[in-house]
N, C-alpha and C positions, 0 to 999 in steps of 0.2 A: 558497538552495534549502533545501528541510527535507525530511524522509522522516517519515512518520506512521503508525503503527501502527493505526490507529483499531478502536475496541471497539464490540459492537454498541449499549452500555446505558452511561450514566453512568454506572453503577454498578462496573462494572469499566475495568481501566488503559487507556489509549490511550498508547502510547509517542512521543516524537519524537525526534529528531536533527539537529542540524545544525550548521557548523561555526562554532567560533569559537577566536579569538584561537590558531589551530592547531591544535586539537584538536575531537575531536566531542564537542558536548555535547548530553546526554541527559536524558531525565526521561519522569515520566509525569503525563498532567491527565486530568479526568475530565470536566468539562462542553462541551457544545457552545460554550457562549460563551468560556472557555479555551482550546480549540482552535483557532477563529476567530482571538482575540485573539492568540493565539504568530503563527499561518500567515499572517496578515495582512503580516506582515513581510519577507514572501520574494516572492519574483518568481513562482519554482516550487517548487508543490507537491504532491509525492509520495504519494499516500498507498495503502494498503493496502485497500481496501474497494471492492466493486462498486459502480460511478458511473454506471451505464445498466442498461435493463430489454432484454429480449428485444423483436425488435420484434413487433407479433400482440399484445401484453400491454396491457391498458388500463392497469395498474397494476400493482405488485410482490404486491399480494395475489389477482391475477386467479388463480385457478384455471385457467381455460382460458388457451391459448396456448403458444408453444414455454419449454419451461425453461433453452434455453440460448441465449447470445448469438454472433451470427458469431465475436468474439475467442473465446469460451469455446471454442467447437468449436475454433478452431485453434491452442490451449492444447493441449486433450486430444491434437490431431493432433502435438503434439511431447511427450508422454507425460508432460506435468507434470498431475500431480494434484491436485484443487480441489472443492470441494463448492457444488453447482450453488447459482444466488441465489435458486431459488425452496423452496427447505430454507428450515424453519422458523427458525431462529436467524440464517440467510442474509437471510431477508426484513427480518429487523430491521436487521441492517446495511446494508442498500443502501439504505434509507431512510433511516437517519444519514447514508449517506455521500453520499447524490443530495443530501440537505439542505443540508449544508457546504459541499458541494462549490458549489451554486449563490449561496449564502451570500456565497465566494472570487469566484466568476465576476462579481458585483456591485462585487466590489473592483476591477475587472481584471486577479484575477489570474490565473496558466495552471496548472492541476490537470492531474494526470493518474492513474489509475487502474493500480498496481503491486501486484505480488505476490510476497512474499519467500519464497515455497515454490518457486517459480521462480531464485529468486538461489540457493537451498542447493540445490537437484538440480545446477543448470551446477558447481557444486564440490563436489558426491557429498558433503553433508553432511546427518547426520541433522536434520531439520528444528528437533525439540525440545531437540538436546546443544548445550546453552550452549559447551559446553569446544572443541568441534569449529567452531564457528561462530565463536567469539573468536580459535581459532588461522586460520582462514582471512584475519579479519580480519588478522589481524598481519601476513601475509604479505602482504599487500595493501596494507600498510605505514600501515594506519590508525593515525589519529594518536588513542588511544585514551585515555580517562580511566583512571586507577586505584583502581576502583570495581568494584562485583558486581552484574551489569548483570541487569536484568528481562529476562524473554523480552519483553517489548514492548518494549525499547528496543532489544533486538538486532534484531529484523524492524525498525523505524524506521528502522535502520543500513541495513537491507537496502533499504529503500525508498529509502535516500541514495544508496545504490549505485550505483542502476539511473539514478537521478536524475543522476549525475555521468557515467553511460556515454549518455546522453539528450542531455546536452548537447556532450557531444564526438562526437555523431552513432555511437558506438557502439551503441546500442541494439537492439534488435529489438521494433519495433513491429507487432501484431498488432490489426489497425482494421477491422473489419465496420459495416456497415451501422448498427449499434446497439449500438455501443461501439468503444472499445480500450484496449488494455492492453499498457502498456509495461515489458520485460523484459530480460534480458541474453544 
């Protein structure tokens, strides 16, 4: 299993995580084919970016149609906070991530759509404090490198999170019509 950060643009980090040799190991790559190439390797993978359109939308660039997706509304209906996919900068990420993610689907493998703004509200951490986020982990008895982690690899972590409570059926999954999003 891996947790992935994903960025909307090559250009900026995409963080991963996932465990090895007992610890979590992290990092960050930048291209679509480096991404593929790590997440290929896992069974499940977690990643951080919208993977479905609103249904009503012909596309992610449609102007007309709903802005938000059944999971999205029932996101907001547990008051975790998110900027909708049809936001300009959103638009660009859900196109990398419907990409990839169909990309993995061709491999066989099982994607799911996670969001680690959701993992730091359920433990009242401020989304951005590295310090607060790292101490949660610990408590959590994460088996953690001793490194000075990117904020994308710490949400990758978060993405592992959700990922490790997914498969021991703790999870909370939120699946409308035209999408879902798995959370904690």
């Amino acid at each position: 299993m891996i947790g992935i950060d994903l960025a909307g643009s090559a250009k900026r980090n995409t963080g991963f995580a996932y465990f090895y040799n007992n610890k979590i190991n992290t990092g960050i790559l930048h291209s679509d084919y480096e991404i593929i190439n790590l997440a290929k390797g896992f069974d499940i993978i977690m990643i951080d970016a919208p993977l479905s359109i609103p249904k009503g939308r012909k596309d992610i660039d449609d102007k007309n149609g709903p802005h938000f997706r059944e999971c999205d509304i029932m996101l907001r209906k547990l008051r975790i906070r998110f900027f909708p996919i049809t936001l300009g900068s959103m638009r660009i990420l859900t196109k990398r991530g419907i990409s990839i993610k169909n990309e993995l689907e061709k491999l066989n493998k099982t994607v799911f759509e996670t969001f680690p703004g959701a993992v730091y509200d359920k433990f009242q951490v401020e989304r951005k404090n590295k310090l607060q986020i790292i101490q949660i982990y610990k408590k959590l008895n994460l088996p953690l490198e001793d490194k000075k982690y990117e904020q994308d690899e710490l949400d990758a972590i978060a993405c592992l999170i959700v990922g490790i409570f997914y498969y021991q059926n703790q999870a909370q999954i939120l699946s409308g019509i035209d999408g879902t999003i798995v959370i904690i």
